[in-house]
LUMKOL-364689 format. One record per residue: x, y, z of N, C-alpha, C in turn. Coordinates in steps of 0.2 Angstrom, whole numbers, padded with zeros to 4 digits, always signed. Atoms other than C-alpha are relative to their C-alpha. Example, Ala and Ser with C-alpha at 12.3 -4.5 7.8 and 13.67 -1.06 7.14 Angstrom:
<recs>
+0004-0006+0000+0062-0022+0039+0004+0006+0000/-0004-0006-0001+0068-0005+0036-0004+0005+0003/
</recs>
This chain:
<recs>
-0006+0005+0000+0266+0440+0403+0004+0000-0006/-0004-0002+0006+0279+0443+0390+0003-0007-0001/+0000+0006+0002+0282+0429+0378+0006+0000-0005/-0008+0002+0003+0300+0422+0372+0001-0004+0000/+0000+0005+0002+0306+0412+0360+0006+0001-0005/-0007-0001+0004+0323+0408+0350-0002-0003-0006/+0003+0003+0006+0322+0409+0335+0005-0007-0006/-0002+0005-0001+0327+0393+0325+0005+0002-0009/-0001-0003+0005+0336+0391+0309-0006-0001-0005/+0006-0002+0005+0318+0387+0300-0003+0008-0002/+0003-0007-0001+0314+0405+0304+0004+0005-0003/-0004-0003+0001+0329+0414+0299+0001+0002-0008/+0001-0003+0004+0330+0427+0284-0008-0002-0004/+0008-0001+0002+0310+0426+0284-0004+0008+0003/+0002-0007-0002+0302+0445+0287-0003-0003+0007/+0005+0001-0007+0297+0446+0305-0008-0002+0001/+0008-0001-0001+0278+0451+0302-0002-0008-0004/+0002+0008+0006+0277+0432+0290+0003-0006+0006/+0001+0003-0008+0283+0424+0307-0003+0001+0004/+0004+0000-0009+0273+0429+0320-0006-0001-0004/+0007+0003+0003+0258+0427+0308+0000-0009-0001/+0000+0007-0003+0262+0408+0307+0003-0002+0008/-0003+0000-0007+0268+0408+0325-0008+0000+0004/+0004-0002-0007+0252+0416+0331-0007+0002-0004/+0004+0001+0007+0239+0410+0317-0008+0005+0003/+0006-0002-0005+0224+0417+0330+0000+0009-0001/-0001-0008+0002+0232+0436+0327-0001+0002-0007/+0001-0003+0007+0224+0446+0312+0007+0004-0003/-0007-0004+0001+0239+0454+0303+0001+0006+0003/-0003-0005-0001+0235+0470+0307+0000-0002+0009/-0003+0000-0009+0237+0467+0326+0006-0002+0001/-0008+0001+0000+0254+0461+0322+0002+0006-0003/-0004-0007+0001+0258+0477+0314+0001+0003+0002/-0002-0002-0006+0252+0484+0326+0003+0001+0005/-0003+0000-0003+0260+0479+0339+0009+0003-0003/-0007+0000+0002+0277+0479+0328+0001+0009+0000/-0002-0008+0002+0274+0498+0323-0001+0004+0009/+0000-0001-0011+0271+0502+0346+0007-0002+0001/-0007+0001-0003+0289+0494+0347-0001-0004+0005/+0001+0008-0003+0281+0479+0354+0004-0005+0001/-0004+0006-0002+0292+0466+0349+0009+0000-0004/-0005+0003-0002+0307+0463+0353+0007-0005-0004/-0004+0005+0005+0322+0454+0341+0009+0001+0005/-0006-0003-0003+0338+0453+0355+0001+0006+0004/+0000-0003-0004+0334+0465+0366-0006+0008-0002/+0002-0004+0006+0328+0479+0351-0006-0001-0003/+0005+0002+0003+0313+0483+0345-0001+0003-0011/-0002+0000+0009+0311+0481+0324-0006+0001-0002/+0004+0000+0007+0304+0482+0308-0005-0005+0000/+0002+0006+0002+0291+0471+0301+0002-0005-0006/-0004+0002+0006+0302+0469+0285+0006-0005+0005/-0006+0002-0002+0317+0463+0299+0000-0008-0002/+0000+0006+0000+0324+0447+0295+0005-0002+0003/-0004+0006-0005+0331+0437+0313+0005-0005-0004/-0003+0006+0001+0345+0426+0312-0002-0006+0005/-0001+0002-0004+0345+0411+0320+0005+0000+0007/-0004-0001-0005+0351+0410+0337-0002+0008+0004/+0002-0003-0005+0343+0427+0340-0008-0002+0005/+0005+0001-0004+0329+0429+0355-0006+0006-0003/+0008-0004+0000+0310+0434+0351-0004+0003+0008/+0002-0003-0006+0304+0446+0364-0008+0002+0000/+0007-0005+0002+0284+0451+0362-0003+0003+0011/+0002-0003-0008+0280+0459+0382-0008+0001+0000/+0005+0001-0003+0261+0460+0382-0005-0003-0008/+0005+0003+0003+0257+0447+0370-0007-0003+0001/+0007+0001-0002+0241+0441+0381-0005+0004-0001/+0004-0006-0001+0235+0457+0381-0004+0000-0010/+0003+0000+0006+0234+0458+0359-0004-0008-0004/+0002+0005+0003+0229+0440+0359-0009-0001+0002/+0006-0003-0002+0213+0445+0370-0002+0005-0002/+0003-0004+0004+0208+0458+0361+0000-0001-0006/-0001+0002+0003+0212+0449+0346-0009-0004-0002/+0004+0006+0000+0198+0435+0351-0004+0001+0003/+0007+0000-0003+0184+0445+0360-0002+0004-0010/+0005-0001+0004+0170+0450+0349+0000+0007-0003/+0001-0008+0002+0171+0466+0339-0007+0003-0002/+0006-0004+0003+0154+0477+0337+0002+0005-0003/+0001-0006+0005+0151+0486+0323-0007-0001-0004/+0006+0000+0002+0137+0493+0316-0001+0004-0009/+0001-0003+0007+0132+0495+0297-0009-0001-0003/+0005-0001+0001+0116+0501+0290-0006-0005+0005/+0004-0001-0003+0107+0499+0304+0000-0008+0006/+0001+0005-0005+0111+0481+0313+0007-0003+0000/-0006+0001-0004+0125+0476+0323+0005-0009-0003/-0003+0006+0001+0138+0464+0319+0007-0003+0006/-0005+0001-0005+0148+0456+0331+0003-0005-0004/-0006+0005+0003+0163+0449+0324+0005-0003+0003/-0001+0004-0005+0170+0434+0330+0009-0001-0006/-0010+0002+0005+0188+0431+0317-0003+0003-0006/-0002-0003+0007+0193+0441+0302+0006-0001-0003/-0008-0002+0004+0208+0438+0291-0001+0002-0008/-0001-0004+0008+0211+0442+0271-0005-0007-0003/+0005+0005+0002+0199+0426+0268-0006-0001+0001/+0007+0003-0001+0184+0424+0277-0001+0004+0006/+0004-0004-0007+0174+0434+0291-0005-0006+0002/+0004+0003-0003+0165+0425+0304-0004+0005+0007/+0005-0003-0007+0151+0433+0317-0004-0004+0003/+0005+0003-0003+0139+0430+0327-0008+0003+0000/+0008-0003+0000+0121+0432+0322-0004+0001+0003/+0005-0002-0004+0108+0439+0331-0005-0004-0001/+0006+0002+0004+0093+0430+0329-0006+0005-0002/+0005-0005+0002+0079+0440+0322+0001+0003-0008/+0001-0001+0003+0087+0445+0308+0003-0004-0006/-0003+0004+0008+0089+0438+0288+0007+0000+0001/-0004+0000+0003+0103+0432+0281+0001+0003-0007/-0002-0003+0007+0100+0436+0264-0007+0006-0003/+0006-0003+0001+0088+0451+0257+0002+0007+0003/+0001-0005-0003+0083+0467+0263+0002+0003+0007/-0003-0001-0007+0091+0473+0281+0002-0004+0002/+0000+0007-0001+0098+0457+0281+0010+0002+0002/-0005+0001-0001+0116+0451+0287+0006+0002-0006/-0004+0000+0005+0122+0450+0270-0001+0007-0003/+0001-0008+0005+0118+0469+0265+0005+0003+0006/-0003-0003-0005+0125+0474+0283+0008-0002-0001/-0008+0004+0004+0142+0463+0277+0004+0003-0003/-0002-0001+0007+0144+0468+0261+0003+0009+0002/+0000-0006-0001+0142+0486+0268+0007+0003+0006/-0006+0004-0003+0157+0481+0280+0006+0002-0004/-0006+0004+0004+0168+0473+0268+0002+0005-0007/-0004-0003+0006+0168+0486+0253+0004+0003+0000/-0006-0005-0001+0181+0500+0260+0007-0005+0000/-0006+0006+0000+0192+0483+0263+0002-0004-0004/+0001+0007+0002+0191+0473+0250+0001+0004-0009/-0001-0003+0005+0199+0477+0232-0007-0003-0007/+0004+0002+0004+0187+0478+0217+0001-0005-0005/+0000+0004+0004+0182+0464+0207-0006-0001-0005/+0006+0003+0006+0172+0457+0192-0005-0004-0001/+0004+0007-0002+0167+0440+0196-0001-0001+0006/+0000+0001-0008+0170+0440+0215-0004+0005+0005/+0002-0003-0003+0158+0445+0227-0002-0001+0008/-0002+0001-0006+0160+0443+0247-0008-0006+0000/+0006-0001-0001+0144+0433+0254+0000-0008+0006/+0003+0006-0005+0137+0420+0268+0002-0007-0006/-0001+0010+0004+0145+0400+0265-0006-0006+0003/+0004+0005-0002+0132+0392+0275-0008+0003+0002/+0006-0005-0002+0113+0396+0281-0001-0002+0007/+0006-0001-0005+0104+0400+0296-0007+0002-0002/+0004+0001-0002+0088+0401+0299-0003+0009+0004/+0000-0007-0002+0081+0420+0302-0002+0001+0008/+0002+0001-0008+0076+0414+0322+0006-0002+0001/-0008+0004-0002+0094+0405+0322+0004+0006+0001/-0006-0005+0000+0108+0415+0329+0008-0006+0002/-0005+0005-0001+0126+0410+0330+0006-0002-0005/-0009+0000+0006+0142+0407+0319-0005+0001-0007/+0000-0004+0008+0142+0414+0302+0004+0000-0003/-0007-0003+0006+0155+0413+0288+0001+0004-0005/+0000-0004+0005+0156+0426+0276+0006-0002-0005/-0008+0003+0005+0170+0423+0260+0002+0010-0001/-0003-0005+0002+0182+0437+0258+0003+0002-0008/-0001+0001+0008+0189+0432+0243-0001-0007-0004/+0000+0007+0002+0190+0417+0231+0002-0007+0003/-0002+0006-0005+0201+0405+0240-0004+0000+0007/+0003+0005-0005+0192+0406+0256-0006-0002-0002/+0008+0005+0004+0175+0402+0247+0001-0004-0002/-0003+0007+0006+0183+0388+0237+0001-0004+0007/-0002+0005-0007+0192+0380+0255-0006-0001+0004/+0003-0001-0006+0177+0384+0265-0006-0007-0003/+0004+0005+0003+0164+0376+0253+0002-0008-0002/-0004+0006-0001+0176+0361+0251+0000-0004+0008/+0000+0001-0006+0178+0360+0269-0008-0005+0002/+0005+0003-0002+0159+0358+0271-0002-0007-0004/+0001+0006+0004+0156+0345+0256+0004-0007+0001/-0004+0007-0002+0169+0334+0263-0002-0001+0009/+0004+0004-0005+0160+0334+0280+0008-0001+0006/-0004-0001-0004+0176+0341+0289+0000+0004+0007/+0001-0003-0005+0168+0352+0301-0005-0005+0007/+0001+0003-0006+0162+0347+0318-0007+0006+0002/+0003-0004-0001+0144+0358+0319-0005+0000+0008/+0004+0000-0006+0138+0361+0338-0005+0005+0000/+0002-0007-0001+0123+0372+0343-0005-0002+0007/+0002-0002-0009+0114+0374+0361-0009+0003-0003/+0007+0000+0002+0093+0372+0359-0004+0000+0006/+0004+0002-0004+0080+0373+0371-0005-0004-0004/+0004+0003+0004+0068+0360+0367-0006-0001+0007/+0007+0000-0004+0049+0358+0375-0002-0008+0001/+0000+0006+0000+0048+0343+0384+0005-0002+0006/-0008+0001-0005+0062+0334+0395+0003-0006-0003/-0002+0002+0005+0073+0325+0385+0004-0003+0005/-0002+0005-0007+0080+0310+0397+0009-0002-0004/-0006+0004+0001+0095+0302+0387+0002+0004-0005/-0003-0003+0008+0106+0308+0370-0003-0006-0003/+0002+0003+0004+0099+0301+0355+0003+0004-0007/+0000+0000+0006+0103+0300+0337-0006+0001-0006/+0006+0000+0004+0090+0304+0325+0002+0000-0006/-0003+0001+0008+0092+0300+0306-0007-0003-0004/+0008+0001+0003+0076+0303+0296+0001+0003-0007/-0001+0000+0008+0074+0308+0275-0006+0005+0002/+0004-0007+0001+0067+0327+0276-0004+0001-0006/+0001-0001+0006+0057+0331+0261-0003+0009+0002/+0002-0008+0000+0054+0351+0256-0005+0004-0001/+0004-0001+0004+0040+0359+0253-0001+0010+0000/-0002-0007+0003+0044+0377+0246-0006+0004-0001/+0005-0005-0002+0028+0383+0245-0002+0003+0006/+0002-0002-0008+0023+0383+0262+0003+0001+0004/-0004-0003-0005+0040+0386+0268+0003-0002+0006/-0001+0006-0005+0040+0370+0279+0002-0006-0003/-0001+0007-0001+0049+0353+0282-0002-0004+0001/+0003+0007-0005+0044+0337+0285+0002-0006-0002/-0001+0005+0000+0046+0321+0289-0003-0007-0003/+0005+0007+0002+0039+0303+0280+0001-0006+0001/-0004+0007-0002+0045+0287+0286+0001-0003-0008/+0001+0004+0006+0038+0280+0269+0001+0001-0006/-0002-0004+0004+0046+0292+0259+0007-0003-0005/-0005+0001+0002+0056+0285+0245+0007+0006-0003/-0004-0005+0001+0064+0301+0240+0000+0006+0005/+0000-0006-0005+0072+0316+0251+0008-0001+0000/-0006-0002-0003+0086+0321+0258+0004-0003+0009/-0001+0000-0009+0093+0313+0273+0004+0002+0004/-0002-0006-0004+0098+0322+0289+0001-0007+0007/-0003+0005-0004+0108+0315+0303+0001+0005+0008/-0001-0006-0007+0107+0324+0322+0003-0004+0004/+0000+0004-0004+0113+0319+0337-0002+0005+0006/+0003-0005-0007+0105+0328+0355+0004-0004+0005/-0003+0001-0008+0114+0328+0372-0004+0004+0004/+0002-0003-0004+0103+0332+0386+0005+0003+0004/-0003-0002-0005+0112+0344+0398-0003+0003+0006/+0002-0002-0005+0099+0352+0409-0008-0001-0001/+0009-0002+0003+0079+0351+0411+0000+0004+0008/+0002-0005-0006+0069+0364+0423-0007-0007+0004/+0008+0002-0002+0054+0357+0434-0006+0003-0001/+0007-0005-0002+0039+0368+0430-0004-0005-0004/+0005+0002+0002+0026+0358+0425-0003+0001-0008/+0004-0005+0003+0017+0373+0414+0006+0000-0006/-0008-0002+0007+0035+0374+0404+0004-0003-0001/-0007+0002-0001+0044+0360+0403+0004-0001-0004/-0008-0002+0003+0061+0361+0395+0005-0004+0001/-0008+0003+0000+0077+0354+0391+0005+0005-0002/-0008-0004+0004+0094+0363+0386+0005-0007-0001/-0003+0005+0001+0101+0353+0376+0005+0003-0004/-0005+0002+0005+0118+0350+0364-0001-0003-0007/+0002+0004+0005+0116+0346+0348+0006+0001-0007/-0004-0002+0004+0128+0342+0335-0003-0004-0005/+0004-0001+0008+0122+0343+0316+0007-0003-0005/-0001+0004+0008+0126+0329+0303+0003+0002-0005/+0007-0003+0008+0117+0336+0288-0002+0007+0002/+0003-0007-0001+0114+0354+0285-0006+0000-0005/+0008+0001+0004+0095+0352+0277-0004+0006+0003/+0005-0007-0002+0083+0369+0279-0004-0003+0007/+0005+0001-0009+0075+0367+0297+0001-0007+0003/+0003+0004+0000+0081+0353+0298+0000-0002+0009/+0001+0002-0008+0084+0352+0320-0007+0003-0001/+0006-0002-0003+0068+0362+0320-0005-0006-0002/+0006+0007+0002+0059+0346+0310+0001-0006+0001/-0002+0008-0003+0068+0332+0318+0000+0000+0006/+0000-0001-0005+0066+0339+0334-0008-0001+0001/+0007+0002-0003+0047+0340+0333-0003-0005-0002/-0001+0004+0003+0046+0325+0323+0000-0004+0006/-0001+0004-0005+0053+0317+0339-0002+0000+0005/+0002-0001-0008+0041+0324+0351+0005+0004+0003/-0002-0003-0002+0052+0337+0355+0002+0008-0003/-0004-0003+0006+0051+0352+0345+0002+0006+0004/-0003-0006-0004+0061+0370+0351-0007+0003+0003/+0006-0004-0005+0050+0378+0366-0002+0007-0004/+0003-0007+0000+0041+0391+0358-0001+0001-0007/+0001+0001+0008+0042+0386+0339-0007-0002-0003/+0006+0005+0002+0025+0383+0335-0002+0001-0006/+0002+0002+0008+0029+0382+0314-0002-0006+0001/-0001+0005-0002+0033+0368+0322-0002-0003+0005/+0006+0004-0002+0019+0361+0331+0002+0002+0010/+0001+0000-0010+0026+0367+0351-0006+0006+0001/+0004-0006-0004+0015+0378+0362+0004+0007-0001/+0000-0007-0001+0015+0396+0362+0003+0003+0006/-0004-0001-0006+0027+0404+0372+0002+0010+0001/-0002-0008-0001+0030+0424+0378+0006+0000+0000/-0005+0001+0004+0046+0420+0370+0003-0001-0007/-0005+0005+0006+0057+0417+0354+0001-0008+0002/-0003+0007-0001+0063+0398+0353+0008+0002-0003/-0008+0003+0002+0082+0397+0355+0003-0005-0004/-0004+0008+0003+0092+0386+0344+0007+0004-0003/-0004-0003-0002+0110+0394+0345+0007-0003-0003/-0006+0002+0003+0125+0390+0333+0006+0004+0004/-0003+0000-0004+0136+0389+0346+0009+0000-0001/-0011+0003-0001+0155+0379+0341-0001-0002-0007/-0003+0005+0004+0162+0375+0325+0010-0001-0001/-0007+0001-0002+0177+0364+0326+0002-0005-0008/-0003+0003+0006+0191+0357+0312+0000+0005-0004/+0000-0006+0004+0193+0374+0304+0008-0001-0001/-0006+0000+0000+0211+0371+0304+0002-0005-0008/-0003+0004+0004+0210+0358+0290-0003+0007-0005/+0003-0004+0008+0204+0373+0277+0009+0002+0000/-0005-0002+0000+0221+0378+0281+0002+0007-0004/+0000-0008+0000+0220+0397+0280+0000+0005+0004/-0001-0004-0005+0226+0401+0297-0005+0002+0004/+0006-0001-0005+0211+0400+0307+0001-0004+0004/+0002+0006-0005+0208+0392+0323-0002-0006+0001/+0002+0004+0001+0206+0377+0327-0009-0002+0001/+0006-0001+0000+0188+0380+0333-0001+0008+0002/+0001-0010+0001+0178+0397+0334-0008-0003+0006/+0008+0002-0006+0162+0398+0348+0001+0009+0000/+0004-0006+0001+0150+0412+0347-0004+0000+0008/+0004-0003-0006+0144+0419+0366-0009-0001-0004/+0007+0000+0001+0124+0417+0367-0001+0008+0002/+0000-0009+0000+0118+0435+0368-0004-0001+0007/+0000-0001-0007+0113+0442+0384-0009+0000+0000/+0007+0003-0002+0093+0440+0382-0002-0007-0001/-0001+0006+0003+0097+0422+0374+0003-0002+0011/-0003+0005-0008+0107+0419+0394-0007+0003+0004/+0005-0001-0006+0092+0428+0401-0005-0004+0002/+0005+0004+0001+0079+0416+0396+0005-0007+0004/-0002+0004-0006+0090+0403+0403+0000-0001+0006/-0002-0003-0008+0093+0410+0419-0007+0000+0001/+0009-0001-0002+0073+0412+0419-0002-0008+0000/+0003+0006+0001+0069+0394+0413+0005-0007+0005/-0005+0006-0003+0084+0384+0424+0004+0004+0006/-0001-0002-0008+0083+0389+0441+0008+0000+0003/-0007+0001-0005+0102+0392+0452-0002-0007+0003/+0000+0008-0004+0097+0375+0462+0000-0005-0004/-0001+0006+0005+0097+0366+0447+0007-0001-0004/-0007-0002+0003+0113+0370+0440+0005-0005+0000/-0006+0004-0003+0123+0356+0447+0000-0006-0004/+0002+0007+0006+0113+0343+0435+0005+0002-0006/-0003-0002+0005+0121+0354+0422+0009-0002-0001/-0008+0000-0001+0141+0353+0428+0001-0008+0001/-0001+0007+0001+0137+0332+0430-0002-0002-0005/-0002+0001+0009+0133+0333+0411+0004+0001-0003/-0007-0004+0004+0147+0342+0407+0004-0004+0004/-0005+0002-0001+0159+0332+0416-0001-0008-0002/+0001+0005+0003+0150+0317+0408+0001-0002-0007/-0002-0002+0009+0152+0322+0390+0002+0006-0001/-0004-0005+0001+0168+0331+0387-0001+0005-0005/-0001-0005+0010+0165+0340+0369-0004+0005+0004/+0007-0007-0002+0149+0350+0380+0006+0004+0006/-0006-0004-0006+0165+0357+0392-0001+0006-0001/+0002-0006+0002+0165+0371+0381-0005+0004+0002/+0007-0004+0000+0148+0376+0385+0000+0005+0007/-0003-0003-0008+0156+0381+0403-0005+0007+0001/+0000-0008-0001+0157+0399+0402-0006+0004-0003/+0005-0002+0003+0142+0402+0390-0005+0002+0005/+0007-0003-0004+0129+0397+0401-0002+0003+0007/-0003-0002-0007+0138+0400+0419-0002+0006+0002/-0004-0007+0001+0148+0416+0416-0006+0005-0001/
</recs>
């Protein structure tokens, strides 16, 4: 579907390729170049420069803007030393993927070595500045990731999160069946040697941590019971769904740092949506959502039978935010 629009006098004597970049904040530059260097788009009938500068009164023509805005927005794989990166938004600020779970973030065959290995042919040298992860996961966690590209998006990004501007979703199975949404709000304390969290009602010092659970599905088996739940995160404290979830009698199916049963599986717990990315105001989207990988929909599809399915779509038209989650676990 080809996509037309006149241009106004705000627009007028600004280079083309610095309008369609604010016009179409979702398109990485070079995809607008691209298209402009193909004779993609359109100024009046004529295909231009990217230096051109429209008058007002003329007509913007782009003809298969769906097409660059869809390739724009699926997932890119690439593979550096040795482990795959699916990227989910890149611009001259920030990269974001979607992490596999299994492996690190920081260390040896880790995200951040695969990144960096990415990021050096693109990214001009510096002295002080060095690319790297703005938030953690959890080496079983898979799911949104932000990398910084340069200074200001590491400065807006880490602002972003201290001011408690983002909106963090993520998609867990938990062991058990988890009847109602609840809010948990408990004071973590760390313990670094061992490498474990925990909870102390009576605990005058810690950290506290703020969750909130949305049941969306349980299965019947007896032998395995289960929830697929929604969970949107407060507080980013080290484990800390996995410590407030078993903490609550509910800890992720299969996690047994964390006190559940043993399972012939990984435990999911899936950094799914983060939404308010628009307040950093660096031409990102308004939200960003990370597919669940294709052994992550398997074990679903294993653990929550097609006859059950229906419980799922009268959750989701009962709390609108889990809409999103449609296509994830459907599709």
């Amino acid at each position: 579907m080809a996509y037309t629009a006149q241009i106004t006098p705000d627009d007028q004597n600004r280079r083309l390729d610095r309008i369609l970049r604010k016009a179409f904040p979702s398109l990485p530059l070079s995809a607008i170049h691209k298209m402009i260097r193909k004779g993609q788009v359109h100024i009046d009938g004529k295909p231009v420069s990217a230096s051109f500068k429209p008058q007002a009164g003329s007509v913007l023509e782009i003809p298969a803007l769906d097409i660059a805005l869809k390739e724009s927005t699926a997932p890119r794989q690439h593979k550096e030393r040795g482990i795959p990166l699916s990227i989910l938004f890149e611009n001259e600020a920030l990269l974001c993927i979607n992490k596999k779970r299994g492996i690190p973030v920081h260390g040896e065959k880790s995200v951040d070595e695969a990144v960096l290995a990415y990021l050096k042919p693109k990214l001009p040298p510096s002295l002080s500045f060095k690319p790297g992860p703005l938030h953690r996961l959890d080496q079983g966690t898979s799911g949104i990731l932000f990398f910084s590209k340069n200074i200001r998006g590491a400065q807006a990004f880490s602002e972003g999160l201290r001011e408690h501007r983002f909106a963090k979703w993520y998609l867990a199975v938990l062991q058990g069946h988890v009847t109602e949404a609840a809010q948990w709000d408990d004071v973590i304390l760390r313990n670094r040697e061992q490498g474990l969290s925990h909870i102390d009602k009576d605990a005058m010092e810690g950290k506290r941590a703020t969750t909130t659970v949305y049941p969306i599905l349980h299965n019947r088996d007896s032998h395995t019971a289960a929830t697929l739940v929604c969970i949107k995160l407060g507080t980013g404290r080290t484990h800390q769904i996995r410590v407030q979830a078993a903490h609550h009698g509910f800890p992720l199916l299969g996690d047994i740092k964390y006190g559940a049963k043993k399972q012939p599986f990984p435990w999911l717990l899936h950094a799914y949506e983060m939404d308010g990315l628009e307040t950093l105001h660096l031409s990102l989207p308004a939200a960003l959502r990370a597919p669940l990988w294709p052994d992550q929909l398997a074990l679903l599809q294993r653990l929550f039978p097609e006859k059950e399915q229906h419980l799922f779509f009268q959750r989701l038209e009962q709390t609108p935010p889990l809409l999103s989650l449609l296509d994830a676990i459907i599709n």
